[in-house]
C-alpha positions as CSV (number, residue, x, y, z in Angstrom):
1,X,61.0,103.2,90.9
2,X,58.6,101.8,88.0
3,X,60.2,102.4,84.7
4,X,57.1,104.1,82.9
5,X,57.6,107.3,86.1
6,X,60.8,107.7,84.2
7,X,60.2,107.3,80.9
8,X,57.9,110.9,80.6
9,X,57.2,112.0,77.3
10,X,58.0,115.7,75.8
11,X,54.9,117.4,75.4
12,X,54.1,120.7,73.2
13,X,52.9,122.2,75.9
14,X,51.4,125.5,73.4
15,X,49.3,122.6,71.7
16,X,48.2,120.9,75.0
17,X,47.9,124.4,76.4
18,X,45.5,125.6,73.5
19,X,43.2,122.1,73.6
20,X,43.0,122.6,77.1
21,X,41.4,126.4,76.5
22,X,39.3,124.8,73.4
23,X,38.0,122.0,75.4
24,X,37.2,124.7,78.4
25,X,35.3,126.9,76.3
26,X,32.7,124.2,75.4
27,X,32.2,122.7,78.7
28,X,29.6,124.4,79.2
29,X,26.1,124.1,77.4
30,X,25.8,127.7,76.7
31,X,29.1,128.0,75.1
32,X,28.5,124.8,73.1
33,X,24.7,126.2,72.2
34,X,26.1,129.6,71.1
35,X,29.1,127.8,68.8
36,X,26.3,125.9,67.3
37,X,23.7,128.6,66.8
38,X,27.0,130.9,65.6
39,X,27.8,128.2,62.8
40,X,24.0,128.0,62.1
41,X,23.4,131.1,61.3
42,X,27.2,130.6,59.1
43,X,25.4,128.5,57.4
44,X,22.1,130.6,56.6
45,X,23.3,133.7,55.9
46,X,27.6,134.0,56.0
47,X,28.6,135.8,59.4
48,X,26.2,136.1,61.8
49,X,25.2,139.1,63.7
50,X,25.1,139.3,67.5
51,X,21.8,140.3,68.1
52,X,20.8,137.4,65.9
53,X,22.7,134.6,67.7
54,X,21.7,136.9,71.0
55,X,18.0,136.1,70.1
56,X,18.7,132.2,68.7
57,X,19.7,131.5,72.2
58,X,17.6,133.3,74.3
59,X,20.7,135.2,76.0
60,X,20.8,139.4,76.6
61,X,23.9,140.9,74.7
62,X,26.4,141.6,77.7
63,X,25.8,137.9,78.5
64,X,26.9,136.7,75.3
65,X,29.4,139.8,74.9
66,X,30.7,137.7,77.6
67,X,30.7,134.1,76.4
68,X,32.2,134.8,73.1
69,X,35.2,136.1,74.6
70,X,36.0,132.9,76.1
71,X,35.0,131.5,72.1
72,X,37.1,133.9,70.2
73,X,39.7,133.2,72.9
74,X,39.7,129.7,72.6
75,X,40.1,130.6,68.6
76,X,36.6,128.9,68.2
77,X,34.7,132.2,66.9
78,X,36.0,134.9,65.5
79,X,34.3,138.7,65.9
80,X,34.8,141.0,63.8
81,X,32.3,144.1,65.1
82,X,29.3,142.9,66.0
83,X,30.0,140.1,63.5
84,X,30.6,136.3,64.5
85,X,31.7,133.5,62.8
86,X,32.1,129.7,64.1
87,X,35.7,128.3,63.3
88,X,34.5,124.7,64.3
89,X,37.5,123.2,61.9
90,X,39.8,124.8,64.7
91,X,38.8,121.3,67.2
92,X,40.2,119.4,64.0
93,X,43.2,121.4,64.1
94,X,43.6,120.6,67.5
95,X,42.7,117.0,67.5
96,X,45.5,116.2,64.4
97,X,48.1,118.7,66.5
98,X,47.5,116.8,69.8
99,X,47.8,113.3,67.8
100,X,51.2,113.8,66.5
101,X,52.3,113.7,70.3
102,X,51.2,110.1,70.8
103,X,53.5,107.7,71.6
104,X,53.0,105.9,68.1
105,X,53.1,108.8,66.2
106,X,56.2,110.1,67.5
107,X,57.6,107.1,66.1
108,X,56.1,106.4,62.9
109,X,56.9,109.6,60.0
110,X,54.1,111.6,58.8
111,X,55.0,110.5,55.5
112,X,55.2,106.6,56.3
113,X,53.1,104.2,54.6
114,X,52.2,102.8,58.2
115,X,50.5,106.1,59.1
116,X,47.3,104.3,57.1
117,X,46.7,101.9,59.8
118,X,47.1,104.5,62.6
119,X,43.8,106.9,63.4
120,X,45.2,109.8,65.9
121,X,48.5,107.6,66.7
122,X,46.7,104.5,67.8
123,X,46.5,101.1,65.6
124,X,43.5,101.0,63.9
125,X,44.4,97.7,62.2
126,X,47.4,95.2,61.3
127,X,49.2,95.1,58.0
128,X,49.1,92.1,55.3
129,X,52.1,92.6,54.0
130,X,55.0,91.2,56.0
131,X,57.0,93.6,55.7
132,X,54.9,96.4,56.5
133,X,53.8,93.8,59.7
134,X,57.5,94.5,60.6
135,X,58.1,97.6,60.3
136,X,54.8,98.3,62.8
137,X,56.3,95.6,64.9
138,X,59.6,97.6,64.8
139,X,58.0,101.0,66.0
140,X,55.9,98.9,68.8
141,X,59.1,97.5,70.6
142,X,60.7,101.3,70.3
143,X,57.6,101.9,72.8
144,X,59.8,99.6,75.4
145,X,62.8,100.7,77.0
146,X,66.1,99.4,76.4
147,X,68.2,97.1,78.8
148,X,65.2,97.2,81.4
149,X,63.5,93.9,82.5
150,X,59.7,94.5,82.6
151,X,56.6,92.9,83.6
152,X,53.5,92.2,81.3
153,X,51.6,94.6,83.5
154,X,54.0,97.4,82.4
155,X,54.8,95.7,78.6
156,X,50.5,96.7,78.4
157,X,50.4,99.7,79.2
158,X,53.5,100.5,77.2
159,X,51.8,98.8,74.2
160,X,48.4,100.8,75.2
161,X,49.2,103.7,73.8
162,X,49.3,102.2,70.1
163,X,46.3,100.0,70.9
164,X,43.6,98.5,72.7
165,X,44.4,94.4,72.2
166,X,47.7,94.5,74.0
167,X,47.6,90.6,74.0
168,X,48.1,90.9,70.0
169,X,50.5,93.9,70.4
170,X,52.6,91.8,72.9
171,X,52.2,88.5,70.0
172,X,53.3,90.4,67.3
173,X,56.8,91.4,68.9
174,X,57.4,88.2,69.9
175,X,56.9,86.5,66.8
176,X,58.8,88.9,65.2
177,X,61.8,88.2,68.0
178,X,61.5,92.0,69.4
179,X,61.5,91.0,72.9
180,X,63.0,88.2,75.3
181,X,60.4,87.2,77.4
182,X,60.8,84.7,80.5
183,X,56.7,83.0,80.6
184,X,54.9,86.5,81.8
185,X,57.0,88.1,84.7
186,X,59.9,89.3,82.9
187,X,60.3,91.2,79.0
188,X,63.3,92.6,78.3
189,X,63.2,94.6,74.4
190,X,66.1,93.0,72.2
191,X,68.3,95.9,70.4
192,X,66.6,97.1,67.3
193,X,68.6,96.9,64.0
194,X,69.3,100.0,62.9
195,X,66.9,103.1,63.2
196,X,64.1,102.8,64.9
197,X,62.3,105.0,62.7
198,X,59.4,103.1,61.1
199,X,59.6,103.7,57.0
């Protein structure tokens, strides 16, 4: 059995759950046109009316009756009467909501100074300062599970989830002496002092 089937993450399933509506309700171009002419009008003139946004797409009233359900259900638009109004900050909600469940980012504090080299809980860039190069280094090898011997192929995609040059990922925790390695076939993580909490 390969270690990463056991190693499944916890997952906010409400969060996942409420992306997954959000990302429904714009997969189709007439959602995604009526969001858009919806915030639009926002724009123009403050809440926009449905016969206005019925007209500014080109759609009869029951039809888009109909697809602003699935908007206002998705908590893209809300309606108040016959008044609509585009929430579009609601996908940024999501994205930063769906971000704190990466792998990194379950690791690494909101509050910690690392979180400026991270962009939705994936590296964005190294650290200059060594001990902030550590600490990073630190909250990679808690991405490895402990007393298991493991191939590069798995050591990658382990290390994928913070970032796309794996090669530098894998570097970095052997120069700072994170991991046994035999050549490629075999990485085993050493035992991390202390918490592995990044600061």
């Amino acid at each position: 059995m390969s270690v990463l089937a056991s190693s499944s993450l916890p997952a906010d399933s409400v969060t996942f759950s409420k992306a997954a509506d959000a990302l429904s309700a714009l997969s189709t171009g007439r959602r995604l046109g009526i969001l858009s002419a919806v915030a639009e009008l926002n724009a123009a003139a403050g809440p926009a009316r449905l016969a206005d946004v019925a007209q500014k797409v080109g759609l009869d009233l029951k039809t888009l009756s109909k697809e602003v359900v699935r908007l206002t259900e998705a908590g893209l638009v809300t309606r108040e009467g016959a008044s609509l109004t585009a929430r579009p900050e609601a996908l940024g909600d999501l994205a930063a909501s769906l971000a704190e469940h990466t792998a990194l980012n379950r690791i690494v504090p909101p509050d910690s100074p690392l979180r400026r080299y991270l962009s939705h809980g994936r590296i964005t860039g190294l650290p200059k300062r060594p001990e902030d190069l550590e600490a990073l280094a630190l909250a990679l090898a808690a991405l490895l599970p402990e007393d298991c011997s493991l191939t590069e192929n798995e050591v990658n995609t382990l290390l994928a989830q913070a970032g796309d040059d794996v090669a530098r990922l894998r570097r970095l925790l052997a120069d700072f002496a994170l991991v046994d390695r035999a050549g490629s076939a075999e990485y085993r993580r050493r035992p991390l002092p202390g918490p592995t909490a990044a600061p």
